[in-house]
N, C-alpha and C positions, 0 to 999 in steps of 0.2 A: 458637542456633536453626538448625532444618534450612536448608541455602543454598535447597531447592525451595518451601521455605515463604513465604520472604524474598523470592524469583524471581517467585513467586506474586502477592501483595502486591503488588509495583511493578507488574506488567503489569494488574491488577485499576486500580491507581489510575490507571495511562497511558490505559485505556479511559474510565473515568470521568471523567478531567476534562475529556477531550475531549469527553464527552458533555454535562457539567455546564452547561462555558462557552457550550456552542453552544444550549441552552434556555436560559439567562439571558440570551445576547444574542439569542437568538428573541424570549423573552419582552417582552425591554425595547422592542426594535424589533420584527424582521421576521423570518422562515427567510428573506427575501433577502440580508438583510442579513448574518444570521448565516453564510450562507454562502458570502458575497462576505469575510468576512474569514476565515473557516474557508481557505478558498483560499489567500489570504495568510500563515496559517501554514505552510501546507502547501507553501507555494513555498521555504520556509525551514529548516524540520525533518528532512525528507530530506535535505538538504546536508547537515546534522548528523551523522546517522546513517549515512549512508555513508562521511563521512570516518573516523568510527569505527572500522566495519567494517574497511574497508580500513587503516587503521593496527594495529587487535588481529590480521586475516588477515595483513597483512606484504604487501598485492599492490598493485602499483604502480599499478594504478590506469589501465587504460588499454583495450580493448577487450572483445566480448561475455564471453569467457570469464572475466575477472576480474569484470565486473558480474555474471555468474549465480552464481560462486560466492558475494559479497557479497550477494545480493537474497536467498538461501537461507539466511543468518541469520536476515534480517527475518521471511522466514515461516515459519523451525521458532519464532523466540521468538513471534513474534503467534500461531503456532497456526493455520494454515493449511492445509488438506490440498488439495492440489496437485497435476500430474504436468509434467512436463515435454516438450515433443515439438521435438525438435532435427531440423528438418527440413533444414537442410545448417549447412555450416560459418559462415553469414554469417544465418541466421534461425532463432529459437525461437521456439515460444509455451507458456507457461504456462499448462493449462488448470486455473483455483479451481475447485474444488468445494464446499470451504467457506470461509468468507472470516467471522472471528471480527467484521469490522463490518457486515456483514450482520446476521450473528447479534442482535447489540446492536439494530438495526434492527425485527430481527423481534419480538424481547422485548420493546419498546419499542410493539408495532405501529404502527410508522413505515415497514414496508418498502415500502410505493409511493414513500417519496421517495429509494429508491434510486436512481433511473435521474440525477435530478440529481446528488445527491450524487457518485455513478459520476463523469458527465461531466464534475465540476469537483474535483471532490477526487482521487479516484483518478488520473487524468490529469494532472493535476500533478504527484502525490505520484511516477510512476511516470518522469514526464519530469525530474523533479529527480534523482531516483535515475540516472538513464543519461547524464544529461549530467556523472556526475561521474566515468562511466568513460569518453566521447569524445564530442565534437560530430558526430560521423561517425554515431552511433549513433538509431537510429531506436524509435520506439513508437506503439501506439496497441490500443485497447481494441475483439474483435469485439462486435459486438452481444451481448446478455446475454441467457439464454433461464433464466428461475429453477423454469420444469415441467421442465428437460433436465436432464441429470448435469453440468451445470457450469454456475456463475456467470456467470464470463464468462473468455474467453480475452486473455490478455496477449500480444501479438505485439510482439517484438522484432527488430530486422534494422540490418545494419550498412549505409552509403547506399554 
């Protein structure tokens, strides 16, 4: 079978079960609920995943430069159209443009509970990811404008 077919497939089923779990424990409980533990994975998955990264890239694992190259895995395979603006040596932001769990969101029409979803999932998922390339390492998400040409911007800065 084609590898992009296959490629296909796992990322179709990564979205979905993430989407499955989080309406069956809606369902059972709460959307508080579901996403007070949604959080919780999410505190834990990106560890994962970057150790990855950074073991198949070979990069040791230690300031901005080695986390942007690693984070640009995550968003060529999620599918993410992005730019980058490296505004000096010690801070980036990543401006999304499109962001594939937005997407899922909008399909779904669920997109007004992005702004939560944002401030508690994405913010972790993005502080987990930096804290595996330095404690030194800074983030936070600007405000999110979804009538603009971007989702929302990722700022990253070394302290």
């Amino acid at each position: 079978m084609e590898q992009k077919i296959i490629s296909e497939y796992l990322k179709r089923s990564y979205f979905a079960l993430d989407g499955l779990w989080f309406v069956m424990i809606e369902d059972e409980f709460s959307f508080d609920k579901a996403l007070e533990i949604d959080e919780k994975v999410w505190q834990v998955l990106p560890k994962i995943q970057a150790r990855k990264v950074k073991e198949m890239l070979g990069l040791k694992g230690s300031g901005l430069p080695d986390f942007l190259q690693a984070i640009k895995v995550k968003f060529e395979a999620e599918e993410y159209s992005y730019q980058e603006k490296l505004l000096n040596e010690k801070h980036v932001q990543i401006i999304i443009h499109e962001c594939p769990w937005y997407a899922i969101l909008e399909k779904a029409n669920r997109e007004h509970l992005e702004p939560r979803i944002a401030d508690a999932i994405c913010a972790t998922e993005f502080r987990v990811w930096l804290r595996e390339f330095g404690e030194d390492l800074k983030f936070s998400i600007k405000p999110r404008c979804h009538k603009c040409e971007s989702l929302c911007i990722l700022d990253f800065s070394v302290d």
